[in-house]
C-alpha positions as CSV (number, residue, x, y, z in Angstrom):
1,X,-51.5,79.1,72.7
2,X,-54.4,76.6,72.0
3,X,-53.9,73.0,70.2
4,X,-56.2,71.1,68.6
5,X,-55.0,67.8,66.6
6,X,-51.6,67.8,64.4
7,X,-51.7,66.6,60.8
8,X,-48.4,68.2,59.4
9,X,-45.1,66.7,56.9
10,X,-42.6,65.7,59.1
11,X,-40.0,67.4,56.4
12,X,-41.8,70.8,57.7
13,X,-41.9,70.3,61.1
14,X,-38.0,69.0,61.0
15,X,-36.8,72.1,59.9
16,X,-38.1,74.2,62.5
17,X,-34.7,76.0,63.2
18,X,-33.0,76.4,60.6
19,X,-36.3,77.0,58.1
20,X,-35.7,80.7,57.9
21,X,-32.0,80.2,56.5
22,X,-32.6,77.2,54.1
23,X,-35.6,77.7,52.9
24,X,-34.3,80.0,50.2
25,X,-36.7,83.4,51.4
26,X,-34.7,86.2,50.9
27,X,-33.7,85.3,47.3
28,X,-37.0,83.5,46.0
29,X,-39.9,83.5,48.2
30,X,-40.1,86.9,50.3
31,X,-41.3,88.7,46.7
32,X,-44.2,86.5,47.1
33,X,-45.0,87.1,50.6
34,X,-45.0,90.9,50.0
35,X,-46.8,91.1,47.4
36,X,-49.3,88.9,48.7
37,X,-49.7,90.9,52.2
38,X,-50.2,94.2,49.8
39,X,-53.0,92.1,47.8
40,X,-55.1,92.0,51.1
41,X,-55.8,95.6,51.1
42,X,-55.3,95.9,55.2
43,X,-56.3,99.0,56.9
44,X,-55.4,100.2,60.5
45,X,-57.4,98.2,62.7
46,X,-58.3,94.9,60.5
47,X,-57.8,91.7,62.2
48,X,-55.9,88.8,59.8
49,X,-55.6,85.5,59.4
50,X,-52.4,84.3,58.6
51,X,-53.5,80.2,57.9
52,X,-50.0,78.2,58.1
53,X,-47.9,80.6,59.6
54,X,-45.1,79.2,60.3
55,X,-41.9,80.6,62.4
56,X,-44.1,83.9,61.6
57,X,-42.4,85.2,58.3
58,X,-45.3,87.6,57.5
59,X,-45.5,89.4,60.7
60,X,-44.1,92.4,60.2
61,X,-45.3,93.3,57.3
62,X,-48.7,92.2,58.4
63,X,-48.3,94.5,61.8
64,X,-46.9,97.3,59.7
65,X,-50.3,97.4,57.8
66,X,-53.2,96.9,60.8
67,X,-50.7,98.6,63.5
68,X,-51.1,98.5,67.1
69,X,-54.8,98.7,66.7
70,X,-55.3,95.5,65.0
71,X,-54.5,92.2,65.4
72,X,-53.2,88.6,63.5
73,X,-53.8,85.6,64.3
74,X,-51.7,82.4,63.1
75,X,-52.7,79.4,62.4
76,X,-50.0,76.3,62.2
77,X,-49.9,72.5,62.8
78,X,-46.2,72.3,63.4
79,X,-45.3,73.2,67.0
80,X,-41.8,73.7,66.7
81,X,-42.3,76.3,63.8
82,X,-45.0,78.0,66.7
83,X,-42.4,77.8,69.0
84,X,-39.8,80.0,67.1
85,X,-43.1,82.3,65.9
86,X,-43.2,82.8,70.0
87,X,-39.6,83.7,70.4
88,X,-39.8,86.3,67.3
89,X,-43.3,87.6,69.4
90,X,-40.9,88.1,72.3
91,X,-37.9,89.6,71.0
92,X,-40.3,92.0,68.9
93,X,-42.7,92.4,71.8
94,X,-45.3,92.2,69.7
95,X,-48.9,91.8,71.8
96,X,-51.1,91.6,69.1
97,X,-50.5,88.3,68.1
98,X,-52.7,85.4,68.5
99,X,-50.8,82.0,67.7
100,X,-52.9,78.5,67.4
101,X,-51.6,74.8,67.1
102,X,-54.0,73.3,64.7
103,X,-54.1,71.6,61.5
104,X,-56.3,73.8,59.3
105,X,-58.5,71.7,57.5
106,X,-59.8,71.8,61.9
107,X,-59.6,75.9,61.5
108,X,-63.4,76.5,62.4
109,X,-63.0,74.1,65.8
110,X,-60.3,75.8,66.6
111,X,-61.4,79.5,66.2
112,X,-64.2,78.8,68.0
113,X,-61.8,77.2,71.3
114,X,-59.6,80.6,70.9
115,X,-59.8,83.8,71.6
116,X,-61.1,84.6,67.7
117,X,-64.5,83.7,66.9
118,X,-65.3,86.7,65.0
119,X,-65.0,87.3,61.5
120,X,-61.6,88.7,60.0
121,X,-60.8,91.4,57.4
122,X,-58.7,89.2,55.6
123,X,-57.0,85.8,55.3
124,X,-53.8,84.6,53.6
125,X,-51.6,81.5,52.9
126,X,-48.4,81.9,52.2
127,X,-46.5,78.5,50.5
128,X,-49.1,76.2,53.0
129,X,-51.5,74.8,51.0
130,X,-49.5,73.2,49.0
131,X,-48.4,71.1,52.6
132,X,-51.8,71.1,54.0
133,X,-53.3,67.4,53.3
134,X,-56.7,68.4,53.4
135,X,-56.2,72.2,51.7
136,X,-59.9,72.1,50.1
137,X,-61.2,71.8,53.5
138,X,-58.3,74.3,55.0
139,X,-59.7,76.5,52.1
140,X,-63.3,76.5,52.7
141,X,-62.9,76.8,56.3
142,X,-60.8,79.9,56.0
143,X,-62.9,81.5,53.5
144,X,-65.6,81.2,55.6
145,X,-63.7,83.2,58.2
146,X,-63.7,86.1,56.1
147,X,-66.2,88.9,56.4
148,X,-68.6,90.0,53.0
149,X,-66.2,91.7,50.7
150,X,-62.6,90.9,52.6
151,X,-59.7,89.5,50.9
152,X,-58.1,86.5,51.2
153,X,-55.0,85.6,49.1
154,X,-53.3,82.5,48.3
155,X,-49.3,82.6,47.3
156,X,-47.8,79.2,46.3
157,X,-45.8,77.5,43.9
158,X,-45.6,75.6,40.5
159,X,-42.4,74.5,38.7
160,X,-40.7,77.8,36.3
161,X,-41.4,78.1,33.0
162,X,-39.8,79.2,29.8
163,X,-36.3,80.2,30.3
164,X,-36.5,79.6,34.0
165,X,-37.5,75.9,33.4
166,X,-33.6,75.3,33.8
167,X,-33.9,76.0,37.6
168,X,-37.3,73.2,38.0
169,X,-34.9,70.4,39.5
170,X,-34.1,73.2,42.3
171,X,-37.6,73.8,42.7
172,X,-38.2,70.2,43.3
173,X,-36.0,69.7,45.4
174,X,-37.0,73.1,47.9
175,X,-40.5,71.5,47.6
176,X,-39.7,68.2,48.7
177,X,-37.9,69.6,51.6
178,X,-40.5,71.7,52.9
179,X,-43.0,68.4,52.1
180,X,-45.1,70.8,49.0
181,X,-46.8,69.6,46.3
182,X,-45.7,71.3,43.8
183,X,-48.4,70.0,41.0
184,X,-51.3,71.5,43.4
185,X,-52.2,74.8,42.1
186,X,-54.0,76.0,44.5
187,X,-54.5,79.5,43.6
188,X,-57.0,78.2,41.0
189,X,-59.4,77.2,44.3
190,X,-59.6,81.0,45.2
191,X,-59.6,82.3,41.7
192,X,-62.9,80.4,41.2
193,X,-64.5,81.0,44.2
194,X,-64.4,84.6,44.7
195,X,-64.9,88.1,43.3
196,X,-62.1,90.8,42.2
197,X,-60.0,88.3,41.6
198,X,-56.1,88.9,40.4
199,X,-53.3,86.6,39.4
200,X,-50.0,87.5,39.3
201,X,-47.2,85.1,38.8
202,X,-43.5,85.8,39.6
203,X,-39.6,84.3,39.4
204,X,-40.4,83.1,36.5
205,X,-43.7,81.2,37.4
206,X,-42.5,79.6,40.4
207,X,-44.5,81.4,42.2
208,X,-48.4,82.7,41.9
209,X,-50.1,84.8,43.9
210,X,-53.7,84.6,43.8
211,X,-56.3,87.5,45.6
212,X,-59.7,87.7,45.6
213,X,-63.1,89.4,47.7
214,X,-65.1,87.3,49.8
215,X,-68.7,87.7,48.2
């Protein structure tokens, strides 16, 4: 696994273990992932980016859709969140995986040190730039990383709305633990800086998911 420098919340990193229990995915955020994995349109054979992948949530769904044929590669600045994506790779014996240590606002430095200098079929970020410091850069970067006419989606969060506004003090607090900033937006990034664009917004607007088509 290569590493290039670290630049991630210590909140994040913290949680490494018990992330997949507390961090509230089965009830609120899975919906998100999934639909954002079906929003990239992968094909047998594509190779993804998954920027910020943490203890490696979106494997299996990403691996369902490219199969043994294709490959992912995840990006993540938190090596303890790696380091349980590693033991999932084993228990799963998954070989198609390609896992990075690098902040992603460095993604092009360290694609070009790995074993992935090619372009990819598709990106996505899943609840990371809203962590990521320097998520312009981590956005540009990735985009650039995506063939002519590949997708890359962006899934994040924003405080509820309407008659869900009642549950905004819990979706502080999740955001503060996981070190988000909740006020980012940065689906809107994506949504003006690609083609075929779609927005979708679910759990009563705590969450957006934003797709688009590299021109």
């Amino acid at each position: 696994m290569d590493r290039v420098r670290i630049n991630r919340p210590a909140r994040y990193t913290g949680g490494a273990r018990l992330y997949n229990v507390l961090s509230g995915e089965r009830p609120v955020y899975r919906a998100g992932r999934q639909l954002g994995i079906a929003e990239l349109q992968l094909q047998p054979g594509d190779r993804v980016l998954d920027v910020g992948c943490g203890t490696g949530l979106n494997f299996p769904q990403l691996l369902d859709a490219v199969g043994p044929s294709g490959a992912v590669v995840g990006v993540d600045a938190s090596g303890p969140m790696l380091s349980r994506a590693r033991a999932l790779l084993r228990t799963r014996g998954w070989r198609n995986v390609t896992l990075i240590e690098a902040d992603a606002a460095q993604l092009d430095s360290a694609l070009s040190r790995s074993a992935a200098p090619e372009l990819f079929a598709a990106a996505l970020f899943t609840y990371s730039l809203s962590i990521i410091d320097q998520w312009q850069d981590a956005y540009a970067q990735t985009l650039c990383r995506v063939r002519p006419g590949g997708r890359i989606v962006v899934v994040d969060m924003a405080l509820p709305v309407g008659r869900w506004r009642v549950l905004s003090p819990l979706a502080r607090l999740a955001c503060f633990t996981g070190g988000a900033d909740i006020t980012r937006a940065p689906w809107n990034l994506l949504l003006e800086t690609t083609s075929r664009t779609t927005h979708r917004v679910v759990r009563g607007g705590h969450i957006h998911i934003g797709a688009g088509s590299r021109a």
